[in-house]
N, C-alpha and C positions, 0 to 999 in steps of 0.2 A: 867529441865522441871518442870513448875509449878504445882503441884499435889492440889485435893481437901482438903488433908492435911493441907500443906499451907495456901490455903483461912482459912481453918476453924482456923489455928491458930490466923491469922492476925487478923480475926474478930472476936476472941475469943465464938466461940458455936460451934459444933459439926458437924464431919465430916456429919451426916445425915442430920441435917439442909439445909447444902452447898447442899445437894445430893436434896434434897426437892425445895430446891427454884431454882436449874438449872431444876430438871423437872419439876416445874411447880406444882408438887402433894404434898398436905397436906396443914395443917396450920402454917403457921409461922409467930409472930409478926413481926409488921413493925419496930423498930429497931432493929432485928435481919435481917429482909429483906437489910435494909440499910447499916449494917455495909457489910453484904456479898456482895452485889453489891460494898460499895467502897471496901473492899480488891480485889474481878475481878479485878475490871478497874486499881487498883494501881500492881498488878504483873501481869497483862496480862494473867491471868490464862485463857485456853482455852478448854472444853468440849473436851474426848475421845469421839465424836461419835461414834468411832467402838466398843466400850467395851457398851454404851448405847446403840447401838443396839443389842448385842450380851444379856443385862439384858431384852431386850423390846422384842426380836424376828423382829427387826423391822429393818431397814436399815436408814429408816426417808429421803430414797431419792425417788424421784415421775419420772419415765421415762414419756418421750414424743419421738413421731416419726411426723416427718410431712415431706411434700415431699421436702423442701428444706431449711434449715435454712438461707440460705443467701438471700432468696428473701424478699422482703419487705414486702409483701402480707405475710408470714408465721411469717415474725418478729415481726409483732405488734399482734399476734396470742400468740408466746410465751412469750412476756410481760406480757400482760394478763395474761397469765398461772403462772408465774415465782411473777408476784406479790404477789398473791394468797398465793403462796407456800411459801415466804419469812416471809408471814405474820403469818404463821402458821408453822416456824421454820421446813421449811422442804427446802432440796437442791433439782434441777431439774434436770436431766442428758438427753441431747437430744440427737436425733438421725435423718439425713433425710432419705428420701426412695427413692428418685428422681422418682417417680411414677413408679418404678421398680419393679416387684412382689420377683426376688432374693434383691435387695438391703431392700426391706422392712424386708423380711423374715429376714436376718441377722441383721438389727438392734432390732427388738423384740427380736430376740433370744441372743441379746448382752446384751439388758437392763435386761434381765432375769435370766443372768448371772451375772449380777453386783447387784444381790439381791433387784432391787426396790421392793416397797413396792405397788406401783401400775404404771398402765402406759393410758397414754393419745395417742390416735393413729391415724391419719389422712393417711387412705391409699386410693391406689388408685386400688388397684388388690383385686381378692379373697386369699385367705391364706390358703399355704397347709397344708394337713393333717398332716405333721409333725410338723409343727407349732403349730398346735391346739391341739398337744396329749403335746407337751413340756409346753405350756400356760394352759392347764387343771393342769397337776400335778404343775405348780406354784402354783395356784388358786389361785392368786390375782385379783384384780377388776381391769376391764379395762375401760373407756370410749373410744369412738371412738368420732370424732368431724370433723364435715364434709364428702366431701370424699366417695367414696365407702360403703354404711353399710356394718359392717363386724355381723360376727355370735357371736365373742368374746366377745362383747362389754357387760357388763350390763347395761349401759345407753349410751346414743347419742345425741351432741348435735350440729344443722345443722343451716345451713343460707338459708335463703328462697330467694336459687338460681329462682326458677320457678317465684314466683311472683315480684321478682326483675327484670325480661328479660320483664314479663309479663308488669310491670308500664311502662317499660324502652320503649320499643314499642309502647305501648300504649301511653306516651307523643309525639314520634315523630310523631306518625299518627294524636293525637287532632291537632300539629304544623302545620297540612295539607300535611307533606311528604307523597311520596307515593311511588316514587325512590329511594329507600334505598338498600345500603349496606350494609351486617353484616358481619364483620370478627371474626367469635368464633376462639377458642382455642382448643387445641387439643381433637379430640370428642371422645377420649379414657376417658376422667376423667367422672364422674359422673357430676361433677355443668356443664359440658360444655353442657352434656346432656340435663342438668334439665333447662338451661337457653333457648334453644332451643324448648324446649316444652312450655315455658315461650310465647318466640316467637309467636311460632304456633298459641297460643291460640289466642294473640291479633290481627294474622292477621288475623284467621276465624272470628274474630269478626267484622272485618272491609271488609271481603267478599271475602281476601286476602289467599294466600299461599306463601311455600318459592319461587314455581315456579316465583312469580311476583317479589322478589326482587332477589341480587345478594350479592350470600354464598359462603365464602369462611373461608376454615379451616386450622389452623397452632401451633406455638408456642406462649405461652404467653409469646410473647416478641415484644420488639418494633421492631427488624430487622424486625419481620414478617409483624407488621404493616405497615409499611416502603414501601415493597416490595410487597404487596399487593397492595395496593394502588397505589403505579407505574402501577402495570398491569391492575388495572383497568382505570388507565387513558388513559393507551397506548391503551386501548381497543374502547374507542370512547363512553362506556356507557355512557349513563345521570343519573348522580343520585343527589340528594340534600338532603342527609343524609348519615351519617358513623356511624352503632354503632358498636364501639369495645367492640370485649369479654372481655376485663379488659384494665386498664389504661397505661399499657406497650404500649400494644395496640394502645390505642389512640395516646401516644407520638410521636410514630414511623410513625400515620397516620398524626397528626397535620406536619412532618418533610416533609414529601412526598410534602405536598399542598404546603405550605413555599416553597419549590426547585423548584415547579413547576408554580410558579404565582397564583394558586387558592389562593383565601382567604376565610378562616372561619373566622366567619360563614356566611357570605354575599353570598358566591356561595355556598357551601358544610357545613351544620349542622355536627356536631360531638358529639354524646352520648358514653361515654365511664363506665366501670363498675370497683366497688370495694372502687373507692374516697380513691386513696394510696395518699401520703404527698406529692406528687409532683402534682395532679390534678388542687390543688388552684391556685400553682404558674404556671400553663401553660399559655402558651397566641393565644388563648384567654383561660378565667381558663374553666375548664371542667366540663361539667353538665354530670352528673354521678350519678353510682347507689351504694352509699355507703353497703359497708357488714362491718358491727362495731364488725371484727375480733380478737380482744381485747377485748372485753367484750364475746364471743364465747371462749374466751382463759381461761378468768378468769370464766367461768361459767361451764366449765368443769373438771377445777383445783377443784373450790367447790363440785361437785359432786362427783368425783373423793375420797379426802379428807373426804366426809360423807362418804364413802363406806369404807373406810377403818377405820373408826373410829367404825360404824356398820355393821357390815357383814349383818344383816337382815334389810338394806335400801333397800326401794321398789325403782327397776328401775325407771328412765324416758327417757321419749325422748323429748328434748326442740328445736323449732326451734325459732331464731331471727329473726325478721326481717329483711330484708333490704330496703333502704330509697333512694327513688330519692330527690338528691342535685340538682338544680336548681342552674347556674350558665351562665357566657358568649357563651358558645360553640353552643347551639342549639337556631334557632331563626324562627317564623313561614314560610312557604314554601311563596317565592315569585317568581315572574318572573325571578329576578337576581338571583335563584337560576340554572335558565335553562340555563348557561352558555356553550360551548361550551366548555368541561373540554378538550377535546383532544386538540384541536387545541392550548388552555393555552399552556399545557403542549409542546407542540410543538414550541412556541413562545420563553419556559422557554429552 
């Protein structure tokens, strides 16, 4: 194994130097910088982080929980984050919580145990008491990022679920709809909530309640959009709008109409939320309500990062926007939208 020894001999200056230029602390001339950089890269010499953190008190790894790392919506969340952290020679160690209140609780209490140095947390529950007496005596900084506010957190940083539902309604109603659809997501999460009150708002504005369109609540997935949208067709409703609660969502609604003769957007509008990497390529592409979940990722990792560098960083709480994308899916309400969808579906 290649020791700091080594380097130092190879590039003939002193084991401290070597020690100085891999942390980054003091000064050292620049051909002393360089020869030590090339003896690195010529023996492959590789940093003990665990003895550097045992001199630092520091682990130099950053925990995250979010509720599911395999979803795409979460993964361009932890790019974000992981960029961040890469660029600031820190490792990431993730964890999901599947919007579980136990599964959340034991992944905090795992990253807690693998000694991070801070953690980034997207939950969906409140957090018990035991949890908060074992995250006290850690007393590292937490951010919290989206998601349920938790009490843990010293700063938070959110996407502007409310005024994203709130545009998002608001354009199909300027389109002239008035027969809409919404299929949310499950109303246990907090944005499902916040996008809902989003809703509300633009249909009181327009004179509207949920009473006058047609709600229905599930998974964020396209099965559910799928299968939603079957029963509303099998139902005889008229409607000439769909907004999905996220773009799983819409997929699964865009697949229902396809199987069933409707066409979007010609008979049935479709507004879908989030703008994941497959909206562009739908057909037709999806006008949608981007949340730039990656820069939410990395804007957390940074605060995060100040907090542990200063313990006396004053909180904050930042919230991003979110952006209606304007694409094929949604098109002003016409006659052809009053299509006879049952009987389609019946033909189909």
């Amino acid at each position: 194994m290649v020791t700091i020894r080594d380097v130092s001999r190879r590039a003939g200056v002193s084991r401290s130097t070597v020690s100085r230029i891999i942390a980054g602390n003091g000064y050292v001339s620049d051909n002393a910088r360089q020869a030590v950089e090339a003896a690195i890269a010529e023996l492959g010499y590789r940093p003990n982080t665990m003895a550097r953190g045992l001199r630092s008190n520091r682990s130099e790894i950053i925990g995250a929980v979010v509720v599911n790392v395999a979803s795409p919506f979460y993964a361009q969340m932890v790019g974000g984050m992981q960029s961040v952290c890469r660029a600031a020679d820190k490792s990431i160690l993730l964890a999901s919580g599947y919007a579980q209140a136990h599964e959340e609780a034991r992944a905090i209490l795992e990253l807690i145990d693998r000694s991070c140095d801070g953690l980034i947390l997207y939950l969906e529950n409140a957090v018990s008491d035991e949890v908060k007496e074992v995250v006290a005596k850690a007393d590292i900084p937490i951010v919290a990022i989206g998601g349920e506010p938790t009490s843990l957190a010293w700063a938070r940083v959110g996407i502007d679920n409310y005024n994203g539902a709130l545009d998002g309604m608001r354009y199909l109603l300027t389109m002239g709809h008035r027969d809409i659809a919404y299929f949310a997501g499950t109303l246990t999460y907090f944005d499902t909530r916040e996008r809902l009150r989003g809703i509300d708002t633009a249909l009181a504005e327009a004179g509207m309640s949920r009473a006058d369109i047609h709600l229905e609540a599930g998974d964020y997935k396209e099965r559910f959009g799928y299968e939603a949208t079957e029963r509303l067709l099998a139902s005889g409703r008229q409607v000439s709008a769909i907004f999905a609660g996220d773009d799983d969502i819409g997929a699964g609604v865009l697949l229902a109409l396809r199987h069933h003769g409707v066409r979007a957007p010609e008979q049935i509008s479709l507004l879908g939320f989030d703008d994941n990497f497959h909206a562009r390529h739908l057909t037709p592409s999806l006008t949608t309500i981007r949340q730039p979940t990656d820069i939410a990722g990395q804007t957390a990792a940074r605060l995060l990062l100040d907090m542990i560098a200063d313990r006396n960083f004053t909180p904050e709480d930042i919230v991003i926007p979110a952006e209606l994308i304007v694409r094929e899916s949604v098109i002003p309400h016409s006659a052809g939208h009053r299509t006879d969808h049952a009987a389609e579906a019946t033909r189909a």
